[in-house]
C-alpha positions as MATLAB code, in Angstrom:
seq = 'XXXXXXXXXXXXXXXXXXXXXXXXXXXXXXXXXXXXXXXXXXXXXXXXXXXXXXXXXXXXXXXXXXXXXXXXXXXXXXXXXXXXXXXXXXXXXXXXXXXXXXXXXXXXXXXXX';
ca = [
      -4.388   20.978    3.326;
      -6.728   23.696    4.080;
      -8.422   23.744    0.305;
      -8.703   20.167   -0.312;
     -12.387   18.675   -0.502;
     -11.923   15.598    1.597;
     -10.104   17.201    4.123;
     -12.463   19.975    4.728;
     -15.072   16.855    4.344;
     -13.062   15.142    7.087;
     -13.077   17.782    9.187;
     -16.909   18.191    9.581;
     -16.672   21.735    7.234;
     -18.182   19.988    4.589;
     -21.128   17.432    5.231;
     -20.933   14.170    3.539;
     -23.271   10.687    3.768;
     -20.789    8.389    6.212;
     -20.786    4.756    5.231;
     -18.179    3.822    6.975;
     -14.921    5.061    9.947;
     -12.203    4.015   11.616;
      -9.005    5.866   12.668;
      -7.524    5.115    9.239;
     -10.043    5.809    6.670;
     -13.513    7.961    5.749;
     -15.455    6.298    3.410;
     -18.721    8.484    2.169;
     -21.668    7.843   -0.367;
     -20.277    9.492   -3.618;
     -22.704   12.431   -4.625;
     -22.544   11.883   -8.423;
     -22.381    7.981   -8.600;
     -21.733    5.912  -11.647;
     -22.802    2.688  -10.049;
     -26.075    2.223   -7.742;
     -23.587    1.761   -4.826;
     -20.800    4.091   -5.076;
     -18.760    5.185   -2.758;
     -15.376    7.436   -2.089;
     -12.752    5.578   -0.034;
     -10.292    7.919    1.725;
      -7.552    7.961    4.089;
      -7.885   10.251    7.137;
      -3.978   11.784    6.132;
      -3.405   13.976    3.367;
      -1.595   12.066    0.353;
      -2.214   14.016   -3.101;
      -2.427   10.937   -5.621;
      -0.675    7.206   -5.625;
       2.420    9.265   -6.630;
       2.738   10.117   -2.929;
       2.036    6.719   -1.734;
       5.478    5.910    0.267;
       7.280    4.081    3.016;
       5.387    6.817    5.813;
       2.140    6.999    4.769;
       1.519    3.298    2.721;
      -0.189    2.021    6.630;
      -2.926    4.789    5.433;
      -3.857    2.813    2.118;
      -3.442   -0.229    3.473;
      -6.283    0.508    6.060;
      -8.236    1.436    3.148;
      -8.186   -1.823    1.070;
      -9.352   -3.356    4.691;
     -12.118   -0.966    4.634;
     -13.163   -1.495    1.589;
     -13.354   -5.625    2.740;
     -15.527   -4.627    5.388;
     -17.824   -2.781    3.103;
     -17.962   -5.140    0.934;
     -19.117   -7.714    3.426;
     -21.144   -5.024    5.147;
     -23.016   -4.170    2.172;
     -23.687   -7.333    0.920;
     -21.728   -7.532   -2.202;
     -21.408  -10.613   -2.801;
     -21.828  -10.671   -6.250;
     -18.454   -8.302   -7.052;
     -17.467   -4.626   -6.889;
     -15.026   -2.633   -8.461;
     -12.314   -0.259   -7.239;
     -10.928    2.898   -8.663;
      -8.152    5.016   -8.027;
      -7.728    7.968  -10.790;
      -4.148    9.148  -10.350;
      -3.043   12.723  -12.174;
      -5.639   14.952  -14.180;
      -4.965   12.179  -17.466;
      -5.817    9.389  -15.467;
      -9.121   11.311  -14.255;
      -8.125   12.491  -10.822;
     -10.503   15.687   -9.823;
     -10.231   15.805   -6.451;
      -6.207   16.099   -5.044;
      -6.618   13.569   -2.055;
      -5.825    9.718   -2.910;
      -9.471    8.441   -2.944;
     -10.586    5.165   -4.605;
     -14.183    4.811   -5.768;
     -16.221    1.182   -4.625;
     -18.402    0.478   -7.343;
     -21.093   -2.142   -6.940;
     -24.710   -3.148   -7.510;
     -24.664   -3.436  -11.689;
     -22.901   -5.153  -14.348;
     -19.469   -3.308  -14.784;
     -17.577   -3.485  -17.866;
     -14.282   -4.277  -18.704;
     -12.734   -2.063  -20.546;
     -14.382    0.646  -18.628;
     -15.820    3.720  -21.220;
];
């Protein structure tokens, strides 16, 4: 989509902090994080929200949750992480390109605020 975010980030127009690539998934240092490691998980296809997750397109977030693995072992967080997918404006989505959020590097809460 030519006016999403991360697809004008994937396509070099916009410059982001890489953390990690393959031929799957983007995954970039978050520029407003929550969490002292935070960052934005996406696959390299288009797919609005989880409501467009489907039978074509599921290989995409599959890839991610292997990414974020690798991170995670990458990174060195051992200790536990946390990962977020907001799905429709009520469920906090701001950007409209599935994208989870890896959290790590504090104490996170459960039930988040």
């Amino acid at each position: 989509m030519s006016d999403c975010l991360f697809c004008k980030i994937l396509k070099g127009e916009i410059s982001s902090a890489k953390v990690y690539e393959d031929e799957y998934v983007y995954a970039f240092n978050d520029i407003s994080p929550v969490a002292p490691f935070h960052v934005i998980v996406i696959p390299k296809i288009h797919i609005g929200s989880t409501d467009e997750i489907n039978g074509e397109n599921s290989v995409y977030i599959a890839k991610v949750f292997e990414a974020v693995a690798k991170i995670a072992k990458t990174e060195g967080l051992e200790k536990g992480y946390r990962v977020v997918n907001n799905c429709g404006e009520e469920g906090g989505q701001t950007v409209g390109h599935i994208h989870f959020h890896l959290l790590a590097r504090r104490n996170l809460q459960w039930p988040p605020g």
